[in-house]
N, C-alpha and C positions, 0 to 999 in steps of 0.2 A: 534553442527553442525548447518549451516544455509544455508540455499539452499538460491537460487539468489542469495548470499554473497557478490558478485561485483555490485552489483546494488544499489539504491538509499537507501531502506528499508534495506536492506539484511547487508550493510556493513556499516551502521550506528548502526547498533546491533552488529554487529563486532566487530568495534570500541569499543564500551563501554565494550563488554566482555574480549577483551585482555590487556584492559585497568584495568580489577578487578584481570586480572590473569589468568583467564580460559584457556582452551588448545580447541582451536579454531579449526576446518574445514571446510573452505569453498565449497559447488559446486557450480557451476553457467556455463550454456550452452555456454555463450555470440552469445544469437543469433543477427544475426544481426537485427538493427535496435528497438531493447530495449535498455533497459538503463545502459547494463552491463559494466564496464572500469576495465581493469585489474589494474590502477594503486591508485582504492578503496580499495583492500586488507590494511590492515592493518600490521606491521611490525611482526611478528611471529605467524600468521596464515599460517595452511598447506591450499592449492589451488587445488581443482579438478575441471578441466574442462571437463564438463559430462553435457548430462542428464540429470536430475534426475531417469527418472528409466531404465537407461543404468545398463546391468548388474553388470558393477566395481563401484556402486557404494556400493555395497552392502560391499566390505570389509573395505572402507573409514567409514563407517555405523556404524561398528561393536561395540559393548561396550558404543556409545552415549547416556549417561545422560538425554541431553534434545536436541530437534532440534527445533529450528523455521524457520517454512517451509514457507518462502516468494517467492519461486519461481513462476512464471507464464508472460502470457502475458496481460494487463493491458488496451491498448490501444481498445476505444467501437467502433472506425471510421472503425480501421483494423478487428477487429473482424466481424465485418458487411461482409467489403470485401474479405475474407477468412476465412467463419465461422467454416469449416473443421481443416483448423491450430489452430486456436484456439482451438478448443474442444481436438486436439491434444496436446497442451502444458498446457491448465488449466484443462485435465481435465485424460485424458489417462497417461500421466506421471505420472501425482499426482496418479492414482490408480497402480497401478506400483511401484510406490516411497513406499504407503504405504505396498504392501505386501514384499518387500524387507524390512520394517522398521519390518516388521509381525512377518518374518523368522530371521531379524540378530539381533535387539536392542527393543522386542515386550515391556518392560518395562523403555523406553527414553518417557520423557513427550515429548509431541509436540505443539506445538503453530502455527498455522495456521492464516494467514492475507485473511483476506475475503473484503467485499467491501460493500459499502451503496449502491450498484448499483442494488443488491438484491435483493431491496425494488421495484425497479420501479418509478413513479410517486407517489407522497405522498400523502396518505388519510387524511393526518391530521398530524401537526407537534406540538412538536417533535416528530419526530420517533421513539417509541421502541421497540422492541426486538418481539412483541405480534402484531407489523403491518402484515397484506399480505404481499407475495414474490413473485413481477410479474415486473421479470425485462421486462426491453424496448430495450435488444439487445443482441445480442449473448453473449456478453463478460458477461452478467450480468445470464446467464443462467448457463455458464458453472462454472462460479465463486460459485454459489448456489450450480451445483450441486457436485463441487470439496467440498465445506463446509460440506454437507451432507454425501459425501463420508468418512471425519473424523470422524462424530457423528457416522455412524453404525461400525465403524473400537471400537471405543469405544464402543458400545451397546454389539456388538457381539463378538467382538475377546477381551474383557478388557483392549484396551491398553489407554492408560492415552494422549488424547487428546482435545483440545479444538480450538474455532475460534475466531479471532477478527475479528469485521468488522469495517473497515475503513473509514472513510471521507477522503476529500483532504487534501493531507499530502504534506509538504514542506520543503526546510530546505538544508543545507550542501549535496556534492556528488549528489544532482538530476541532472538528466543529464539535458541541456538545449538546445541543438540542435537538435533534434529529433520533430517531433511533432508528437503526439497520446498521448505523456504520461501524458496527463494532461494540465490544462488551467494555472495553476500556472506557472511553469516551463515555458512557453511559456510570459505568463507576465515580468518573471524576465528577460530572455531574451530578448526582446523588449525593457524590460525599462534599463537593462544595455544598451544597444547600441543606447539607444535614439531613436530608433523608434517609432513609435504608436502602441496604443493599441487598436484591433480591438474588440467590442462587439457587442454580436449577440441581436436583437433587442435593447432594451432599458439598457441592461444590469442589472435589477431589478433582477434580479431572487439570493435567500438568499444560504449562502455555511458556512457552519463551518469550518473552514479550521485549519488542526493539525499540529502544529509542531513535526519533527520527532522524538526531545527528549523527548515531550510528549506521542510520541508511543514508543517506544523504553521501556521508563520505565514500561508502561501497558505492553508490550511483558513480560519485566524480571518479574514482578508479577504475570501474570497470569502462567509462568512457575512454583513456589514455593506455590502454592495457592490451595492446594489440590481441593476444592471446585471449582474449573475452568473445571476438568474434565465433557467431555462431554456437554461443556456449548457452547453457540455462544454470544460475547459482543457485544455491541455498542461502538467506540470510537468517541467522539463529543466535543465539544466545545461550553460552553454557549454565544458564540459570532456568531451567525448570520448575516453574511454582504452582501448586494449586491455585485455582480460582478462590477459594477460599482465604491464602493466604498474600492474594494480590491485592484482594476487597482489604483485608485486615491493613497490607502498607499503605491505601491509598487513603482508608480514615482517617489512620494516626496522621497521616501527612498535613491533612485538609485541618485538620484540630474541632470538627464542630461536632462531635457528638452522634455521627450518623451511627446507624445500628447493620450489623448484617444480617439477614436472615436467610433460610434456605425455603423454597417454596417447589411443588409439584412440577415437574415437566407442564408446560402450553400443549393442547393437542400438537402433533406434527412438528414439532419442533425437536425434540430429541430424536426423530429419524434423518435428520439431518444433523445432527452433534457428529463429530468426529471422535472425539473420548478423547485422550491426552495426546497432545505432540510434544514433540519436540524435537529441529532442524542439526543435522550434521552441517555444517558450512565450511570444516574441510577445506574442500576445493575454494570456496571462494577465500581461503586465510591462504593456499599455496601456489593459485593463480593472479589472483589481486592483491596479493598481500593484505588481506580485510580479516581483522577481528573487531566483533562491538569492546567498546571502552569504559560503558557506562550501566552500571549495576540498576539492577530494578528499582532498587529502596533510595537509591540516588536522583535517579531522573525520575521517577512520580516524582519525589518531594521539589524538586526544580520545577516540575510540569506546574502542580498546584501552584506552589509561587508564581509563579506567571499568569495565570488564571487571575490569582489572588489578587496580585498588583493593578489588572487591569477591571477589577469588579467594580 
């Protein structure tokens, strides 16, 4: 099973599991304005458009091996501005979801997509796993305490879960119309259409930025990886780049001329900036055996192509 399954994350794991044979189930809300499109399902996937922890999810539930639980709301701008929804979708569903997973499938691993947002502002980089958790905005609050909510579901009830936390993820099916979902997504968009790329101050500030078949593969391991239960990863990238220098791969990539420019912090918006990351993953390359495989300057220019082809 994979909740959000029509979304960016969600049905890129999809993908690759219908693709090995698996017997697939999708839910996903498509609330609006995320990044859900019915038409990411994959070819022999069943689809439930639900909640998560709407009651009928519980019989779609039933008997699930493993679930990778990608669902939530993502965007830090919106969460600001309707902190109640959010706490409502990252945080009430998820508790909901899990005691339905309690009562129908207590022995399904689950895999949980958490966020680098956790962290806050960085004490000192890389980041690992042993940093402070003081996010800087709703989104990153409720994300912690959706993560947390898995570990005691494992402490206390035995069931076999774990969390990855995530850097910026890119790649194939993100949606790009939308804005909240991310600065990437918004890059690729700009620089297909040859628009400018606006950066917030100077654009210096460092991002590890993950290709999604890079996560993807981390998900499918840390599902078979006994040793995952009960654990929270880092996923990262030994590539650190300026915002600056991302905008710069992703023009060249796209070929149309886009411009980048640097523009003023939004009110309120750089009180929610974190300044530069970037993720230690360590653990998750000496537990799961996971290291990403795919270079920045390589997957944008794969990303755009795909885009490309389907313009």
């Amino acid at each position: 099973m994979v909740t959000g399954g029509l979304g960016f994350i969600g049905s890129n794991v999809a993908h690759r599991l219908t693709s090995a044979g698996a017997d697939v189930v999708l839910i996903d809300a498509l609330v609006p304005n995320h990044g859900g499109e019915s038409s990411n399902a994959p070819d022999g996937a069943d689809v439930l458009i639900a909640d998560i922890g709407a009651p009928e999810v519980a019989d779609a539930i039933a008997g699930a091996d493993v679930v990778f639980n990608v669902a939530g709301q993502v965007s830090h701008i919106e969460s600001m501005r309707d902190p109640v929804r959010d706490l409502e979708l990252n945080v009430h569903s998820h508790l909901r979801f899990l005691e339905t997973l309690r009562a129908t499938a207590p022995n399904a691993m689950v895999v949980q997509t958490s966020t680098r947002q956790v962290y806050g502002r960085p004490l000192y980089l890389p980041v690992d796993e042993l940093h402070p958790t003081r996010p800087v905005d709703v989104n990153g609050v409720d994300k912690l305490a959706c993560e947390q909510l898995h570990r005691v579901y494992a402490d206390a009830h035995d069931m076999r879960t774990t969390s990855l936390r995530l850097t910026n993820v890119y790649g194939p099916r993100q949606h790009l119309h939308r804005d909240g979902l991310g600065f990437l997504p918004v890059f690729v968009r700009r620089a297909l259409a040859g628009e400018h790329i606006e950066l917030f101050g100077e654009g210096s500030q460092l991002r590890d930025c993950l290709h999604v078949d890079d996560v993807v593969d981390a998900m499918l391991l840390a599902a078979v990886q006994p040793a995952s239960v009960g654990e929270v990863f880092n996923l990262g990238h030994p590539e650190a780049l300026s915002l600056a220098e991302i905008a710069r791969l992703t023009v060249e990539s796209a070929g149309t001329g886009a411009q980048i420019k640097c523009a003023p912090w939004p009110d309120g918006l750089e009180r929610i900036d974190i300044g530069s990351f970037q993720g230690d993953f360590t653990k998750a390359t000496t537990v799961l055996g996971w290291s990403p495989r795919i270079s920045f300057a390589d997957g944008i220019a794969s990303t755009i192509g795909w885009y490309q082809a389907r313009a």
